[in-house]
C-alpha positions as CSV (number, residue, x, y, z in Angstrom):
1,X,-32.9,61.6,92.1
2,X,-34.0,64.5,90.2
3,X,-34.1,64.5,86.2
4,X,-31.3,67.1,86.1
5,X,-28.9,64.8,88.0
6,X,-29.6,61.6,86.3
7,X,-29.0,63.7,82.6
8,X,-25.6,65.1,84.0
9,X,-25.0,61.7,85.2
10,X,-26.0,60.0,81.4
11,X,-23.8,63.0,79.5
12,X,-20.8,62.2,82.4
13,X,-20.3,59.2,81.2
14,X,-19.6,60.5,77.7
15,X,-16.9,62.8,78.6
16,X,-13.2,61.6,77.3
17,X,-12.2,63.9,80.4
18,X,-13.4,61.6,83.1
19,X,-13.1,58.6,85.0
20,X,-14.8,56.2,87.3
21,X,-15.5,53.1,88.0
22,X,-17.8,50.9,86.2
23,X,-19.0,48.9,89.1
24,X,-18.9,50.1,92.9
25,X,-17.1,53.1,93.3
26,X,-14.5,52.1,95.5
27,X,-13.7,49.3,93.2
28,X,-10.7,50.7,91.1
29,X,-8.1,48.5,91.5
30,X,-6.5,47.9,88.3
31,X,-7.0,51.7,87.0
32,X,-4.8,51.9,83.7
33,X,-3.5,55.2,83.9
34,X,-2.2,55.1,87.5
35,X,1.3,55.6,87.0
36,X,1.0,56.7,83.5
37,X,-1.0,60.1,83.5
38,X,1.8,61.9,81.8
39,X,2.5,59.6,78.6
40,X,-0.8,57.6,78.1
41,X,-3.2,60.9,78.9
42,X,-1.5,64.3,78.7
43,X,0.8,63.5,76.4
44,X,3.6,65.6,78.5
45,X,5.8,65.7,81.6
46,X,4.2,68.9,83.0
47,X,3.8,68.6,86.7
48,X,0.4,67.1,87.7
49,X,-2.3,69.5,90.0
50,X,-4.9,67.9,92.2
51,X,-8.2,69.1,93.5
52,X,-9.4,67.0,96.1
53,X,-13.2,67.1,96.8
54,X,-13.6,69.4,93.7
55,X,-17.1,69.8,93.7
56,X,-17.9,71.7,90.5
57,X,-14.6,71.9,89.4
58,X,-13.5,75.7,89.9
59,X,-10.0,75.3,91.4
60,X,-9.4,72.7,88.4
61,X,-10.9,74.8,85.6
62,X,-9.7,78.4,87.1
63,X,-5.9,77.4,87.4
64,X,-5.6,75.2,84.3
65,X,-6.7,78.2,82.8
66,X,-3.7,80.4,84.5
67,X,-1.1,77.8,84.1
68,X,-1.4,75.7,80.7
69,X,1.9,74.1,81.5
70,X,0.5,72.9,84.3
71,X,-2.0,69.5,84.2
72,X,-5.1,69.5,87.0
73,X,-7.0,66.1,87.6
74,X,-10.6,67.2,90.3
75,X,-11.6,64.1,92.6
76,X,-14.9,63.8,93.7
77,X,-17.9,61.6,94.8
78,X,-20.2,63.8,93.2
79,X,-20.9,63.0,89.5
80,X,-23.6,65.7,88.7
81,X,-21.3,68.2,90.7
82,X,-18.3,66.9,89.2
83,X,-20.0,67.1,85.4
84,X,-20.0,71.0,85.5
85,X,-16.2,71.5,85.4
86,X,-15.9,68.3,83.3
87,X,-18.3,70.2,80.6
88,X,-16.8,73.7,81.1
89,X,-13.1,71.2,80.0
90,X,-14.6,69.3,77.1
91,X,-16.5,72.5,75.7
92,X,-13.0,74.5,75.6
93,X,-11.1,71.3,74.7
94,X,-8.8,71.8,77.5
95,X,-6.3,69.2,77.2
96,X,-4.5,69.2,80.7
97,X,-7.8,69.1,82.8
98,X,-9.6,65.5,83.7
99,X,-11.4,63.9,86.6
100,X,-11.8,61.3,88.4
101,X,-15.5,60.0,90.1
102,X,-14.8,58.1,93.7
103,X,-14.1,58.7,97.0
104,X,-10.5,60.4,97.9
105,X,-10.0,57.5,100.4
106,X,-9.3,55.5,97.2
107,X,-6.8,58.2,95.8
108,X,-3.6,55.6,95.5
109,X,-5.9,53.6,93.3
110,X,-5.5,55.8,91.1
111,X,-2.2,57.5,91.1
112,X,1.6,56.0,91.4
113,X,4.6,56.9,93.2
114,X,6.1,60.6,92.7
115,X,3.2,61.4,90.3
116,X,1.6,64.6,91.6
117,X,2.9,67.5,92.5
118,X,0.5,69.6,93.7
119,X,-2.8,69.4,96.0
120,X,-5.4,71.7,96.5
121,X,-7.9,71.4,99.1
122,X,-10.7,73.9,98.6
123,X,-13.3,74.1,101.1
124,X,-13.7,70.0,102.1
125,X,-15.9,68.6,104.6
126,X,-14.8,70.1,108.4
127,X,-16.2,67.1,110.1
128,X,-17.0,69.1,112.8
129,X,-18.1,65.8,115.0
130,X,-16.2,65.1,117.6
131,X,-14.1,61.7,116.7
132,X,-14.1,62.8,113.0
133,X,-11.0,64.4,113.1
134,X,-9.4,61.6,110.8
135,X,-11.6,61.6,108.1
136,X,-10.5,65.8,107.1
137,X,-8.2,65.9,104.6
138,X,-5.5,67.3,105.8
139,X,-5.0,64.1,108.4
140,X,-2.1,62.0,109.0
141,X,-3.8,59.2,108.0
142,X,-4.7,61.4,104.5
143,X,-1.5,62.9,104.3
144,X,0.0,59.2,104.7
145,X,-1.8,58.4,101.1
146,X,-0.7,61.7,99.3
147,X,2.8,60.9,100.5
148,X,2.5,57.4,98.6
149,X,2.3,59.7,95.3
150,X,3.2,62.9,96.0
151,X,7.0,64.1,94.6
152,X,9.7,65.4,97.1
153,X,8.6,68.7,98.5
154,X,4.8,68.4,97.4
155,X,2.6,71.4,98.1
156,X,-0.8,71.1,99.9
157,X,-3.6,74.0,100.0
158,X,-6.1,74.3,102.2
159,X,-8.7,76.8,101.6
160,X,-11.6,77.3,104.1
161,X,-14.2,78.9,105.9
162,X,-14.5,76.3,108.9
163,X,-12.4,78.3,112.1
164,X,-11.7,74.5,113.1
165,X,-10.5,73.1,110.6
166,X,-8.3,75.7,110.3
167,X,-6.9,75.5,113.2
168,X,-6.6,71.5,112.9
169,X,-4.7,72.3,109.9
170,X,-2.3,74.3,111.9
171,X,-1.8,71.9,115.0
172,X,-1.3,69.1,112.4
173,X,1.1,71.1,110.5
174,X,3.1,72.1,114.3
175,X,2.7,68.3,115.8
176,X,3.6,66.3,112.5
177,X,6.7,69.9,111.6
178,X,5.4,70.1,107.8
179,X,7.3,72.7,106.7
180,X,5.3,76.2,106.7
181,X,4.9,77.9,103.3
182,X,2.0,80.7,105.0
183,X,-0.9,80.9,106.4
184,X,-4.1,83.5,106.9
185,X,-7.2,83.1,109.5
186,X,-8.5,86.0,106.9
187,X,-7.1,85.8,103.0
188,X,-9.3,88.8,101.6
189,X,-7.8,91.0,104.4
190,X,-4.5,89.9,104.1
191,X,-3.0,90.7,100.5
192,X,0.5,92.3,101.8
193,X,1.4,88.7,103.9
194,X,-0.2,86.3,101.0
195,X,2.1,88.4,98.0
196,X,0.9,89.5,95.2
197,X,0.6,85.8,92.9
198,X,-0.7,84.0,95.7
199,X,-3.5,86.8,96.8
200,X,-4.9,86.4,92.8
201,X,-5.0,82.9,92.8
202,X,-6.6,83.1,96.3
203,X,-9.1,85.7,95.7
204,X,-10.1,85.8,91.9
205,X,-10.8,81.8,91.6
206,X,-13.8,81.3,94.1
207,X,-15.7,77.8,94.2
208,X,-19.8,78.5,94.4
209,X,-19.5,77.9,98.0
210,X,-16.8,80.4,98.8
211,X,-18.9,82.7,97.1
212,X,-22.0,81.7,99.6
213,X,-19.8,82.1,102.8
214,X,-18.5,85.9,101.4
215,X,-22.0,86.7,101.3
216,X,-22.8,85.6,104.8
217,X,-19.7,87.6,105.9
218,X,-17.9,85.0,106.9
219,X,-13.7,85.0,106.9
220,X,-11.5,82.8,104.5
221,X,-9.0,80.7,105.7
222,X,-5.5,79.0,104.2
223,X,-2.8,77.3,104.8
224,X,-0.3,76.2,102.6
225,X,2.5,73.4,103.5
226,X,4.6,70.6,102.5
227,X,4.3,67.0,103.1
């Protein structure tokens, strides 16, 4: 591991803002605030925002930014990835932004029922294997677990440059009749469908690999439903 990681690692661990696990990473079991984000760390009953597989963080930073009545928690396996949007929150003492370090397979360790709101799902793992198809998170067997905390009528983004997991989303969207908020096979092209609000939010928040696929020409997909 490089020296940069393991110091982003060390000043991780001091942040207020995040949370993980102080043994094996999938061993968060009796995590205090699940259930109790509102009271016992925001301090309010604004409606809770999740990034799932947040890498650096932009999605969290860029919309708690836009909506301060709104709180946004990142999840992510990567602690020195993680550490740049944790820093960016503690430097600018953003109260509704945390995180949380672990694996989103363990995401009902960590939240109760009808306690988020929101998810985002900015540019995740395709899994283009074959027989990886359950392990995307947009799955059933994903969206199963977001249902255990999600409130009635629970929004889900997915943001992409993968064609196939695009179209997953889609056929999982038509075989499992989430209802259908919109969709795009091409968001920078496609401002007049996507309205006005949800164009910004779409265009002018890009994560460091968006940014990386624009360059290489490649299209931007969403799809936006409820579980």
């Amino acid at each position: 591991m490089g020296h940069n990681k393991l110091t982003r690692f060390a000043e991780v661990a001091t942040f207020n803002n995040v949370f993980q696990p102080t043994g094996n990473l999938e061993e968060d079991k009796n995590f205090p605030l699940k259930g109790k984000w509102h009271e016992e760390y925001f301090k309010n009953n604004n409606p809770i925002v999740l990034e799932l597989g947040c890498g650096k963080g932009e999605y969290t930073i860029g919309l708690a930014r836009r909506f301060p009545n709104k709180n946004f928690i990142g999840m992510d396996i990567k602690g020195a990835r993680l550490w740049r949007g944790a820093k960016t929150a503690f430097e600018e003492k953003m109260s509704n932004v945390a995180f949380v370090r672990n694996r989103i397979d363990f995401i009902e360790q960590y939240f109760g029922k009808d306690e988020v709101s929101e998810i985002w799902v900015p540019f995740s793992d395709p899994y283009p294997r074959k027989g990886k198809a359950e392990k995307r998170l947009v799955s059933a067997s994903f969206v199963k677990r977001y249902r255990n905390l999600a409130k009635p009528g629970c929004i889900v983004h997915l943001k992409t440059d993968n064609e196939g997991l695009y179209q997953f989303c889609m056929e999982q969207v038509e075989e499992h009749k989430y209802p259908l908020l919109v969709n795009s096979d091409d968001v920078y092209n496609d401002a007049e469908k996507l309205g006005a609000e949800r164009y910004a939010l779409l265009t002018e928040i890009q994560t460091y690999y968006e940014k990386q696929f624009l360059k290489e020409g490649k299209k931007i997909h969403y799809v936006e439903f409820v579980i």
